[in-house]
C-alpha positions in Angstrom: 5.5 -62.0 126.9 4.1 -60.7 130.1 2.0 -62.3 132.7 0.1 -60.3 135.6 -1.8 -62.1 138.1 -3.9 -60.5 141.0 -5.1 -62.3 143.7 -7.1 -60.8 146.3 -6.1 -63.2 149.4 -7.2 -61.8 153.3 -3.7 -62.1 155.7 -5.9 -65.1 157.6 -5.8 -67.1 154.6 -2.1 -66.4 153.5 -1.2 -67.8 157.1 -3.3 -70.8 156.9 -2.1 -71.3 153.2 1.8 -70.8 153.8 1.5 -73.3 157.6 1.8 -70.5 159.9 0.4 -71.0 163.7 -2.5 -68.9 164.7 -0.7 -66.7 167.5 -3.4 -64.0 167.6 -4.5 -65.8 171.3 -1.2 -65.7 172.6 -0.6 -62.0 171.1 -3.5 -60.7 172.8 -2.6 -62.3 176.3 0.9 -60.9 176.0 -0.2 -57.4 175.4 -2.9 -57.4 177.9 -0.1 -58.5 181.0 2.0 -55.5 179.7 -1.0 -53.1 180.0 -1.3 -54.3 183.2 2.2 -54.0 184.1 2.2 -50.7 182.4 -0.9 -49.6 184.3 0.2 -51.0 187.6 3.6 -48.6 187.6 6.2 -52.3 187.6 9.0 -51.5 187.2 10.7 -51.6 183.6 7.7 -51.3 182.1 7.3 -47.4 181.6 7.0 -46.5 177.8 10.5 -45.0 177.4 11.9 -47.9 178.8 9.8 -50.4 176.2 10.5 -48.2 173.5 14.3 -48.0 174.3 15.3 -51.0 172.2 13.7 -49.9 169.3 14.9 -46.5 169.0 18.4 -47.9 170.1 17.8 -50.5 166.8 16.4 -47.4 164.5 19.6 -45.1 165.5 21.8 -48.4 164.5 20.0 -48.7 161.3 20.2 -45.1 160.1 23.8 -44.7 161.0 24.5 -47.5 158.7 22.6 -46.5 155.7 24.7 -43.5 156.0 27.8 -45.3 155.8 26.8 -46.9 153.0 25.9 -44.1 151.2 28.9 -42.2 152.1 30.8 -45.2 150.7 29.1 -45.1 147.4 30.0 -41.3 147.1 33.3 -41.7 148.0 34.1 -44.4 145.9 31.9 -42.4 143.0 34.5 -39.4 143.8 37.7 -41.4 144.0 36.8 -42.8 140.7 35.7 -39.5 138.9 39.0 -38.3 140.3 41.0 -41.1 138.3 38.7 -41.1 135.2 40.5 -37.2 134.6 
């Protein structure tokens, strides 16, 4: 037996439902200092420099999915190897 239920449900009312503070206030005051910072020249505050970390973090991430990968092969070649 096989059940399917949709439920239409706006992302407003999934964080009221699940608890979740509304931080939408605090977002937008957040982002507007950076603009400013950003707009103003500070220092730090340049877009490579804010988007260091998350290439840094994307690089990290891809390199290990690879090794992962090129564990499963080489375990899926080590074995083929000894199946013979």
């Amino acid at each position: 037996m096989k059940f399917k239920i949709d439920v239409e449900i706006t992302p407003e009312e999934v964080r009221r439902l699940m608890g979740l503070p509304d931080v939408q206030a605090f977002h937008e005051e957040i982002l507007a200092q950076i603009r400013s910072q950003m707009a103003a020249g500070a220092d730090g505050y340049d877009p490579k420099t804010l988007m260091r970390p998350f290439v840094n973090q994307a690089t990290a991430s891809m390199e290990m999915f690879q090794r992962l990968f090129g564990g499963m092969l080489g375990a899926g070649i080590t074995k083929d190897r000894h199946d013979d």
